[in-house]
C-alpha positions as CSV (number, residue, x, y, z in Angstrom):
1,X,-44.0,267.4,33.8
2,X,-46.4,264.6,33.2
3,X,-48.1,266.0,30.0
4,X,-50.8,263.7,28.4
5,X,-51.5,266.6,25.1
6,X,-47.9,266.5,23.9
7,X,-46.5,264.7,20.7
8,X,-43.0,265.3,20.1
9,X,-41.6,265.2,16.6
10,X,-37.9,264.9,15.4
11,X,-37.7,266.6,12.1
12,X,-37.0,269.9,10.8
13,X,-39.9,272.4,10.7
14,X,-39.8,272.8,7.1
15,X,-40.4,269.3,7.0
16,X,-42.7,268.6,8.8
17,X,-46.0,267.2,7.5
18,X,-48.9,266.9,9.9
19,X,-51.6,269.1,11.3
20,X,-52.4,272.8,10.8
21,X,-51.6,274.8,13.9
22,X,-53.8,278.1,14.6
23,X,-51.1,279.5,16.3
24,X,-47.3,279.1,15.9
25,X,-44.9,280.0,18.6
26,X,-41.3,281.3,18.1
27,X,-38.4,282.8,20.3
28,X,-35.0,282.8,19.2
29,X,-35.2,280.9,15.9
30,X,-34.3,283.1,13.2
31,X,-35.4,286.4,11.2
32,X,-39.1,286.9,10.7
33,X,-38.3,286.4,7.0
34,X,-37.1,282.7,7.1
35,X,-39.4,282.3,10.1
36,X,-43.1,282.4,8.3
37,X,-41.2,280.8,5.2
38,X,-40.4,277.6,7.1
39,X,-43.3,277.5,9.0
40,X,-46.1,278.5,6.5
41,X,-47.2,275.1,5.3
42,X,-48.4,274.6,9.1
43,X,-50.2,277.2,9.7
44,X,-54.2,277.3,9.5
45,X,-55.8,279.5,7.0
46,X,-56.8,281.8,9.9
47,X,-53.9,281.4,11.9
48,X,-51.2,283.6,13.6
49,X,-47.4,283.5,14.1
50,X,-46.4,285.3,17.9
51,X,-42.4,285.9,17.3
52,X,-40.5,286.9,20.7
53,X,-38.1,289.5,19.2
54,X,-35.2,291.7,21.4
55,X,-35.7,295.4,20.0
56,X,-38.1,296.1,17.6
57,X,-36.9,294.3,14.2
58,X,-37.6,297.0,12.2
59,X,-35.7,295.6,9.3
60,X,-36.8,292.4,9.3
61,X,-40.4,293.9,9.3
62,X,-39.6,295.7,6.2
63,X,-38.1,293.0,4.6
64,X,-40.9,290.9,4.9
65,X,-43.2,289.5,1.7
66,X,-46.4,291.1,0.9
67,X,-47.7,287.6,2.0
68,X,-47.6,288.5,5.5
69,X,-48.5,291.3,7.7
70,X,-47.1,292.7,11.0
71,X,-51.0,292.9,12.9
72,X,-49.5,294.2,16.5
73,X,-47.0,294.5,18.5
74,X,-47.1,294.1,22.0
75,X,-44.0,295.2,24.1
76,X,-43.2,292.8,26.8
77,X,-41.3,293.7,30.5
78,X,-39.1,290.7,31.7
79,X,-38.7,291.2,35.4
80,X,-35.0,292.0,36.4
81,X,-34.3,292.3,32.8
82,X,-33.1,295.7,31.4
83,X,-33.4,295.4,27.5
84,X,-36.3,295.5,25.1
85,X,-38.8,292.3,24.6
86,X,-40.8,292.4,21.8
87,X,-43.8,290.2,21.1
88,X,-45.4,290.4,17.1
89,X,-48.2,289.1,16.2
90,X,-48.1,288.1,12.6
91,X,-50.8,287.4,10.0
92,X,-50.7,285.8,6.4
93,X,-52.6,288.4,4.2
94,X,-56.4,287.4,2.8
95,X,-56.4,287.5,-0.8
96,X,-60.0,288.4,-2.5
């Protein structure tokens, strides 16, 4: 692909210790829950999480800390794909 931006790490997310990310990117990697969790140290102050969900995870959504909020949720069409795509857009919640 001849990238010249990309730095590849090898560690687990939870461990991983450099830079803040304003946005952080997940399909497929687990529930929403241990998601943010995992990934919360890397995230800016301002920052979002975009998870790629099947049907609406309505559970998970509910089951999620006060720490975070669900800010939208765009539904996504997959051409020549009949089931439901998902796309939420997650905030951590500003404490005054």
């Amino acid at each position: 692909m001849a990238l010249t931006n990309v730095t590849t790490e090898h560690c687990r997310v939870e461990h991983y210790s450099g830079q803040k990310f304003s946005s952080i990117c997940s399909r497929a990697y687990s529930s929403l829950d241990q998601m943010l969790t995992q990934t919360e140290h890397l995230i800016d102050k301002k920052g979002v999480w975009l998870a790629m969900k099947g049907g609406y995870p309505q559970e998970e959504v509910d089951g999620l800390s006060n720490s975070f909020q669900v800010k939208k949720t765009i539904p996504l069409v997959v051409p020549e794909l009949a089931a439901q795509r998902h796309l939420l857009i997650i905030r951590k919640k500003l404490i005054w």
